[in-house]
MDTraj code that builds the backbone (N, CA, C; nanometers):
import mdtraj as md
import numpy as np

residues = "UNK UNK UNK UNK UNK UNK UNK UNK UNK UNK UNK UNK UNK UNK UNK UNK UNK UNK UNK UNK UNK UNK UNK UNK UNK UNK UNK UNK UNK UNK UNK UNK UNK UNK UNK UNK UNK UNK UNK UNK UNK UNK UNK UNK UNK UNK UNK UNK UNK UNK UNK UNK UNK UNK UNK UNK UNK UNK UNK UNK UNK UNK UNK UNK UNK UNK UNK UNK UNK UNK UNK UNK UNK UNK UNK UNK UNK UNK UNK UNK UNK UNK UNK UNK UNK UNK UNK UNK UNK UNK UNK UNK UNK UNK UNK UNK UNK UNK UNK UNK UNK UNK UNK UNK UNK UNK UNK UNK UNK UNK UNK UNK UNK UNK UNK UNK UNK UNK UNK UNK UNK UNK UNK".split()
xyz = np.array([
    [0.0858, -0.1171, 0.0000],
    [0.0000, 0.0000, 0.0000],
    [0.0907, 0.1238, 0.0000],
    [0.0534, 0.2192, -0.0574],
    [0.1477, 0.3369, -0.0995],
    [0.1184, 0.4435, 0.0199],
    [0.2009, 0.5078, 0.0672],
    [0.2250, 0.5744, 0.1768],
    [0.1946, 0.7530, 0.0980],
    [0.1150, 0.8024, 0.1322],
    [0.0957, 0.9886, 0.0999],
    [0.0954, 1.0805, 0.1785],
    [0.1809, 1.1395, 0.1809],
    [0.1820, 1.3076, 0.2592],
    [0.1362, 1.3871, 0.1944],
    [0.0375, 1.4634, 0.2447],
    [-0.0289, 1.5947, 0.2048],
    [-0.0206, 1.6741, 0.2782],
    [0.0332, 1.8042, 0.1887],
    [0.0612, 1.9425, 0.2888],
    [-0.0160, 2.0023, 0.2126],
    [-0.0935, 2.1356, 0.3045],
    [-0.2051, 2.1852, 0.2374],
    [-0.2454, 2.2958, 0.4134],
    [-0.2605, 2.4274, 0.3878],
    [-0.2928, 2.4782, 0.4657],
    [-0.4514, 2.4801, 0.4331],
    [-0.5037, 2.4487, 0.3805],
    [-0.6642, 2.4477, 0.4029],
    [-0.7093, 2.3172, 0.4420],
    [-0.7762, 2.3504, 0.5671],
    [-0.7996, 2.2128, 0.6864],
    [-0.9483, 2.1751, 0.5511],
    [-1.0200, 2.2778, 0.4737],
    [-1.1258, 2.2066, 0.3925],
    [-0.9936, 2.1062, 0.3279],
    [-0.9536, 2.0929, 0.2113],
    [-0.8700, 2.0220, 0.1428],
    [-0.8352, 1.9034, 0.1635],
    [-0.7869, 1.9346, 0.3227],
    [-0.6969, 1.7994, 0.3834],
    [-0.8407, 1.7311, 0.3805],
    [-0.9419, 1.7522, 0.4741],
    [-1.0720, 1.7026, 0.4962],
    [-1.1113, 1.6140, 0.3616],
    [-1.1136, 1.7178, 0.2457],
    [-1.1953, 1.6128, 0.1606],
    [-1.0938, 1.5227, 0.1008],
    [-0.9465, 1.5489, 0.0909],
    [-0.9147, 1.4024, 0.0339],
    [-0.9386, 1.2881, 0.1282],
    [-0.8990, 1.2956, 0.2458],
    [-0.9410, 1.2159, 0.3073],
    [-1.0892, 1.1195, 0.3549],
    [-1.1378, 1.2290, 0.3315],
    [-1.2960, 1.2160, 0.3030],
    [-1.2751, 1.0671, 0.1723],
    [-1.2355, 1.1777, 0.0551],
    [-1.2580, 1.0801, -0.0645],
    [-1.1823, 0.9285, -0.0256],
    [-1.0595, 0.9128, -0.0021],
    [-1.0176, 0.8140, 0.0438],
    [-1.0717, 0.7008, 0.1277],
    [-1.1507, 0.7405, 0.1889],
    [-1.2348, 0.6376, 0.2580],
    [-1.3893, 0.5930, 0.2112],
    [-1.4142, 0.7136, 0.1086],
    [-1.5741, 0.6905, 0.0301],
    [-1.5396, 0.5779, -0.0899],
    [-1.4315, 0.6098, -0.1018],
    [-1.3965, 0.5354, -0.2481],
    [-1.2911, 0.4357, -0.1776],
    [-1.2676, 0.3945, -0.0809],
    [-1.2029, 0.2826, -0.0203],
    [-1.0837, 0.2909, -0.1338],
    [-0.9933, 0.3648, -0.1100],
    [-0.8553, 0.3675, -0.1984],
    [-0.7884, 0.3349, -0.0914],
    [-0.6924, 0.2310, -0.1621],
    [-0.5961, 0.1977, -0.0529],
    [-0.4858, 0.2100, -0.0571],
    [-0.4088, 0.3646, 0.0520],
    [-0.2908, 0.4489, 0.0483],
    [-0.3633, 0.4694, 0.1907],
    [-0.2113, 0.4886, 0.2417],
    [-0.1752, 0.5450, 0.3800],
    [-0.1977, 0.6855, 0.3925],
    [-0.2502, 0.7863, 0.4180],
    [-0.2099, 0.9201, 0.4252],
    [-0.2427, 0.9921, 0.5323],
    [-0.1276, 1.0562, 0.5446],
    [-0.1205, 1.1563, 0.6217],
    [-0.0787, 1.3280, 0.5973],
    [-0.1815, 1.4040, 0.6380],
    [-0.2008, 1.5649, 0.6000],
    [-0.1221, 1.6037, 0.7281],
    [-0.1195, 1.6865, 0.6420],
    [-0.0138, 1.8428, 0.7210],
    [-0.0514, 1.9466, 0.6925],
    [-0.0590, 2.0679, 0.7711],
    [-0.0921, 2.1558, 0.7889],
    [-0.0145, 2.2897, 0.7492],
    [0.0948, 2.2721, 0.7416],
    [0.2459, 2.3178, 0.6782],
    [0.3285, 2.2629, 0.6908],
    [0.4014, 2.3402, 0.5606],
    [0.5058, 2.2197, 0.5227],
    [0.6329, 2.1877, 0.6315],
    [0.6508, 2.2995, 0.7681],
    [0.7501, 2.2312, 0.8573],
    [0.6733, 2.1592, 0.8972],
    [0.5545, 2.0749, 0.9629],
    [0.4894, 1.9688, 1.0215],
    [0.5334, 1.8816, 0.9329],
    [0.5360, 1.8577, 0.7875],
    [0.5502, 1.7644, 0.6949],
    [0.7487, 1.7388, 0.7239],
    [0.8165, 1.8625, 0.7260],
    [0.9122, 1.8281, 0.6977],
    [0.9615, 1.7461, 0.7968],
    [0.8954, 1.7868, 0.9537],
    [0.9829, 1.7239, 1.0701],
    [0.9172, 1.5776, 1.0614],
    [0.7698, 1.5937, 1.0002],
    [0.7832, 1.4402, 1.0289],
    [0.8389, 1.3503, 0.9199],
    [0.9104, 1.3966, 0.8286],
    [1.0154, 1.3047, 0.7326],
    [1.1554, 1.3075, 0.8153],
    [1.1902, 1.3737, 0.8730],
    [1.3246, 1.3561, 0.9465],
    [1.2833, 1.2625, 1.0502],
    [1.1619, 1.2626, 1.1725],
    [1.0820, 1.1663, 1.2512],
    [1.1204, 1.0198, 1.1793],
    [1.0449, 1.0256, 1.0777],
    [1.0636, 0.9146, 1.0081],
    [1.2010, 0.8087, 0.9671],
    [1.2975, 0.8821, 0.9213],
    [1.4433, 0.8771, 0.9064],
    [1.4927, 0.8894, 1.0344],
    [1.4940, 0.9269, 1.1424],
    [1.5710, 0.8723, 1.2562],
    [1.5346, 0.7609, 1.3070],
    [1.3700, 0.7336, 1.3435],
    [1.3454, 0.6272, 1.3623],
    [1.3790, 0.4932, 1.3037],
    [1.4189, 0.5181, 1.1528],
    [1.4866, 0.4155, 1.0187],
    [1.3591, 0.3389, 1.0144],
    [1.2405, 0.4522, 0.9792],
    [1.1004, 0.4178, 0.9273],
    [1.1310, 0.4517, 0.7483],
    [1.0147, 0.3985, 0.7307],
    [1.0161, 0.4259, 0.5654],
    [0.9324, 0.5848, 0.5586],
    [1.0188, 0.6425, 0.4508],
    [0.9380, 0.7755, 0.3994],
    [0.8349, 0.7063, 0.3054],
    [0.7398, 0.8401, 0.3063],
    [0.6552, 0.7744, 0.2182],
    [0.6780, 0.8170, 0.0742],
    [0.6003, 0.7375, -0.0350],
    [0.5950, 0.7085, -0.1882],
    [0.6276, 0.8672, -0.2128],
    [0.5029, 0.9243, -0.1809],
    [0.4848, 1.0498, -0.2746],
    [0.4381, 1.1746, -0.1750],
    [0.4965, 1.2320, -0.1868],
    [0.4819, 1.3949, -0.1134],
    [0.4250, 1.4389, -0.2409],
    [0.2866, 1.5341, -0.1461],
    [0.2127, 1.6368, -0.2527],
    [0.2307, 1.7551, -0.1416],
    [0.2460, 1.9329, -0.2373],
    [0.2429, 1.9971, -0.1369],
    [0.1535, 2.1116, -0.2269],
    [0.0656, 2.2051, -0.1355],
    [0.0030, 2.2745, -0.1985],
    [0.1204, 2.4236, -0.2622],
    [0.0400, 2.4726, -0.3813],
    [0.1652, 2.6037, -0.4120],
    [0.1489, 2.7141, -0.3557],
    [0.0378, 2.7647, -0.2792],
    [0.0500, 2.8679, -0.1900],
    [-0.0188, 2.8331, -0.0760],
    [0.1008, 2.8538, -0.0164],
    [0.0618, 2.8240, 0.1686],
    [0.1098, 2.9686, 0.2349],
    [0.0786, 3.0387, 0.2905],
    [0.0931, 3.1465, 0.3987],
    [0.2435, 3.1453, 0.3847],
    [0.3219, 3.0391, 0.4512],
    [0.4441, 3.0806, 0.5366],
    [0.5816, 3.0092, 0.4559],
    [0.5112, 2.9229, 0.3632],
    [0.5991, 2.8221, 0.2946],
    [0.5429, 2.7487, 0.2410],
    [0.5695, 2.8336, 0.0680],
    [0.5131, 2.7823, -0.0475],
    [0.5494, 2.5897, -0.0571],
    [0.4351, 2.5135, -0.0914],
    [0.4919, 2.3958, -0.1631],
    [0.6102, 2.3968, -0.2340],
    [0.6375, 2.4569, -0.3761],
    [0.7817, 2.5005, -0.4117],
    [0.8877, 2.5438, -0.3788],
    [0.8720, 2.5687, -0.2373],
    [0.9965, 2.5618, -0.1121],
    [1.0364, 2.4533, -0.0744],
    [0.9138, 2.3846, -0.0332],
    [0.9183, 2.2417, 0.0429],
    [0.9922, 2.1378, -0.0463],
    [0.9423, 2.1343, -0.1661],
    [0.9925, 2.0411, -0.2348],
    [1.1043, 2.1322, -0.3287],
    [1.1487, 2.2083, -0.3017],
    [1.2934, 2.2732, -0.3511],
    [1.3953, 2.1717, -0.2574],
    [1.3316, 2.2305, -0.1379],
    [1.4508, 2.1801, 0.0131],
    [1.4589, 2.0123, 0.0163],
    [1.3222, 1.9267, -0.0310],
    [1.3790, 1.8126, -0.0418],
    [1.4272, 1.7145, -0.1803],
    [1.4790, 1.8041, -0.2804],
    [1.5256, 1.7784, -0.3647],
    [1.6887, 1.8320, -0.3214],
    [1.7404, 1.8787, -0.2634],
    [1.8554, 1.9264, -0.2578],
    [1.9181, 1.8499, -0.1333],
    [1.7989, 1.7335, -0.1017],
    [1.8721, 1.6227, 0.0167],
    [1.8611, 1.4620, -0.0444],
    [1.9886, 1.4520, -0.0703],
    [2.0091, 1.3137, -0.1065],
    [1.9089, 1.2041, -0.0146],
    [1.8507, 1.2312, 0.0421],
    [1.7967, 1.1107, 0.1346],
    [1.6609, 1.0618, 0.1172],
    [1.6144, 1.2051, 0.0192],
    [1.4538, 1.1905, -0.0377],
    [1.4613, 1.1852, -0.1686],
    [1.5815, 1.1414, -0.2146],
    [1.5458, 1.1571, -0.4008],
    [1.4710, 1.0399, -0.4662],
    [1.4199, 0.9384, -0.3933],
    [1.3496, 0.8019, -0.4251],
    [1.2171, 0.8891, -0.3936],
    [1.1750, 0.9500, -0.3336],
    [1.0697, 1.0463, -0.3173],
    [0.9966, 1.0480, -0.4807],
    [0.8545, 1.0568, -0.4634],
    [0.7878, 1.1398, -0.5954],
    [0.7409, 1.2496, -0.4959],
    [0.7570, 1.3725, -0.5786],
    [0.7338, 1.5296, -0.5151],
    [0.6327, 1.5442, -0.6004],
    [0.5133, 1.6476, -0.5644],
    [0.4031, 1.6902, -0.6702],
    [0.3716, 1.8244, -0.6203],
    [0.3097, 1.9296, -0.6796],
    [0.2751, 1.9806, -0.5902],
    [0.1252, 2.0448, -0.6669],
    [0.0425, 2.1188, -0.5884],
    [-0.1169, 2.0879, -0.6165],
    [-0.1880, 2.2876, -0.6054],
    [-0.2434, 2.2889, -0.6840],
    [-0.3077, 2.4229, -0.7183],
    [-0.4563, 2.4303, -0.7580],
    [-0.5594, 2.5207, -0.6740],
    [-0.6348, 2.5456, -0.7568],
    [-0.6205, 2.5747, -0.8911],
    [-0.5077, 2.6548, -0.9037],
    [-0.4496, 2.7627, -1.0098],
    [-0.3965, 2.6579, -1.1748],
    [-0.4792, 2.7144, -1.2368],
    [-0.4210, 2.6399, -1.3994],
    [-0.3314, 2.7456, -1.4540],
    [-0.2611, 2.8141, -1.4280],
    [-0.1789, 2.9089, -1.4525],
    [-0.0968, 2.8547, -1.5212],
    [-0.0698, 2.8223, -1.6793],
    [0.0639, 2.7700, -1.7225],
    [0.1810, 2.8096, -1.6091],
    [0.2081, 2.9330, -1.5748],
    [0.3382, 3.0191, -1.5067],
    [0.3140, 2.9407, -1.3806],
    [0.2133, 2.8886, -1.3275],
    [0.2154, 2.7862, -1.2001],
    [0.2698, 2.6569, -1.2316],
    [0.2688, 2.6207, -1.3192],
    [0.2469, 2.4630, -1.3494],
    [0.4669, 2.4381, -1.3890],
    [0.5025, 2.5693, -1.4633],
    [0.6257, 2.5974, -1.4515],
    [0.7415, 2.5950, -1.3266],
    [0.6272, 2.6872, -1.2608],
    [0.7192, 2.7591, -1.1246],
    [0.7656, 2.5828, -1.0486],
    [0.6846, 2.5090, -1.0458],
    [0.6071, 2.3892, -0.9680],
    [0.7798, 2.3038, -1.0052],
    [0.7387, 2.2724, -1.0911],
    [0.8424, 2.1389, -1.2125],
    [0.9731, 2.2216, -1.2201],
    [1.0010, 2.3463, -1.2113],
    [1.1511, 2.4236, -1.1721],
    [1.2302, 2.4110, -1.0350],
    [1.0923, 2.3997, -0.9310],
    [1.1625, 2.3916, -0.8200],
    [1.1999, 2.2067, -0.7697],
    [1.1802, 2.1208, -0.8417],
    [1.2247, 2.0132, -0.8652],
    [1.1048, 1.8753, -0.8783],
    [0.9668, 1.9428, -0.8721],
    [0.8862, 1.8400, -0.8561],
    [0.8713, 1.7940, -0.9854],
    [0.8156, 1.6139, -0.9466],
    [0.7876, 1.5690, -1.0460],
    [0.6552, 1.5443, -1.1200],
    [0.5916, 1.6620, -1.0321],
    [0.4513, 1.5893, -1.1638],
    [0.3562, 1.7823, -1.0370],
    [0.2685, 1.8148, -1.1019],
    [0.1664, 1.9028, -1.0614],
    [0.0171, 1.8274, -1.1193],
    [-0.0497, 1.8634, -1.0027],
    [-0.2460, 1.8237, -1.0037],
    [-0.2846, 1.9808, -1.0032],
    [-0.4089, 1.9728, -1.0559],
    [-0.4971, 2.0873, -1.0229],
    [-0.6018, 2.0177, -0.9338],
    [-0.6318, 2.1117, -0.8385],
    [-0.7423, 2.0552, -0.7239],
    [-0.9133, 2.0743, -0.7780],
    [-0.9925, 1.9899, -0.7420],
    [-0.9499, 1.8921, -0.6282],
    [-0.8890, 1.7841, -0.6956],
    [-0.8135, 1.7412, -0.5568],
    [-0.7260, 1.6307, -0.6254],
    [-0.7947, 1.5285, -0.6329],
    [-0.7444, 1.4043, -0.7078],
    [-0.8170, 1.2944, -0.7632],
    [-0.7120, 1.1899, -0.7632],
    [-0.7361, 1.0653, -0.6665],
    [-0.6771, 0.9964, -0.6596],
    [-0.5804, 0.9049, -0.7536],
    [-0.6535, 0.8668, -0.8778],
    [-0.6362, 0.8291, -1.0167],
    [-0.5605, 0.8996, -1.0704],
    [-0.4980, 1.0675, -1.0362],
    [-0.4131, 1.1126, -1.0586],
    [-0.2854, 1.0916, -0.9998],
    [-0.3118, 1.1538, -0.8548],
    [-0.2177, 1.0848, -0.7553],
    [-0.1287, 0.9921, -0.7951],
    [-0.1880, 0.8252, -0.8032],
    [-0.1756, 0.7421, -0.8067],
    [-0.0681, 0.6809, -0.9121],
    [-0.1243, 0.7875, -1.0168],
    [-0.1031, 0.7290, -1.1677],
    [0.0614, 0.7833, -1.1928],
    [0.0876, 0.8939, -1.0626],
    [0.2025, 0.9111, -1.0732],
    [0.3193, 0.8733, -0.9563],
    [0.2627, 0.7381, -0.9098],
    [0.3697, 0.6532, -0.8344],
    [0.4482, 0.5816, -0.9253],
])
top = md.Topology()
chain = top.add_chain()
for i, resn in enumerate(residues, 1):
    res = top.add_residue(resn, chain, resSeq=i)
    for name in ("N", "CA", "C"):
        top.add_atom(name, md.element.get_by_symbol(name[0]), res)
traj = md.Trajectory(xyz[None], top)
């Protein structure tokens, strides 16, 4: 079963994937975050304990204090998450979003709401 972190400062967001995840009985681990330092400490949590990180980090592109494209800047520039899939997730269809996203090292962008079949399709 595939392991998901979601960072996302809108507690609606976190709510409905999770929501969807259990209506549609998809079977992935996930766990939301609230910002992306909650996400980050609990990947270091994870790595000291010599737990497994999970599959795929999604992070939203505008958060208050620390854009998704920070988050996954900072864990592309650490050898320890490069088995990582990074994504990161926008209301926004902004070609200039979808750019900014895939520059700062991620590998794939969703437009919200997210959809598992997307997610998924990019493990």
């Amino acid at each position: 079963m595939p392991t998901l972190f979601y960072v996302d400062d809108s507690r609606d967001d976190l709510f409905y994937l999770d929501y969807i995840r259990k209506k549609q009985q998809i079977e992935v681990e996930l766990f939301c975050f609230p910002t992306a330092d909650a996400a980050f400490e609990a990947l270091e949590k994870r790595l000291e304990g010599a737990g497994t990180l999970p599959d795929i980090l999604i992070a939203d592109l505008y958060m208050p204090l620390d854009s998704g494209s920070e988050l996954v800047h900072r864990l592309r520039q650490d050898a320890r998450y490069i088995a990582m899939r990074l994504g990161i997730c926008s209301g926004s269809d902004a070609m200039e979003d979808r750019q900014r996203a895939l520059a700062s090292g991620a590998d794939f962008y969703l437009e919200k709401p997210l959809d598992f079949a997307a997610i998924l399709g990019n493990h």
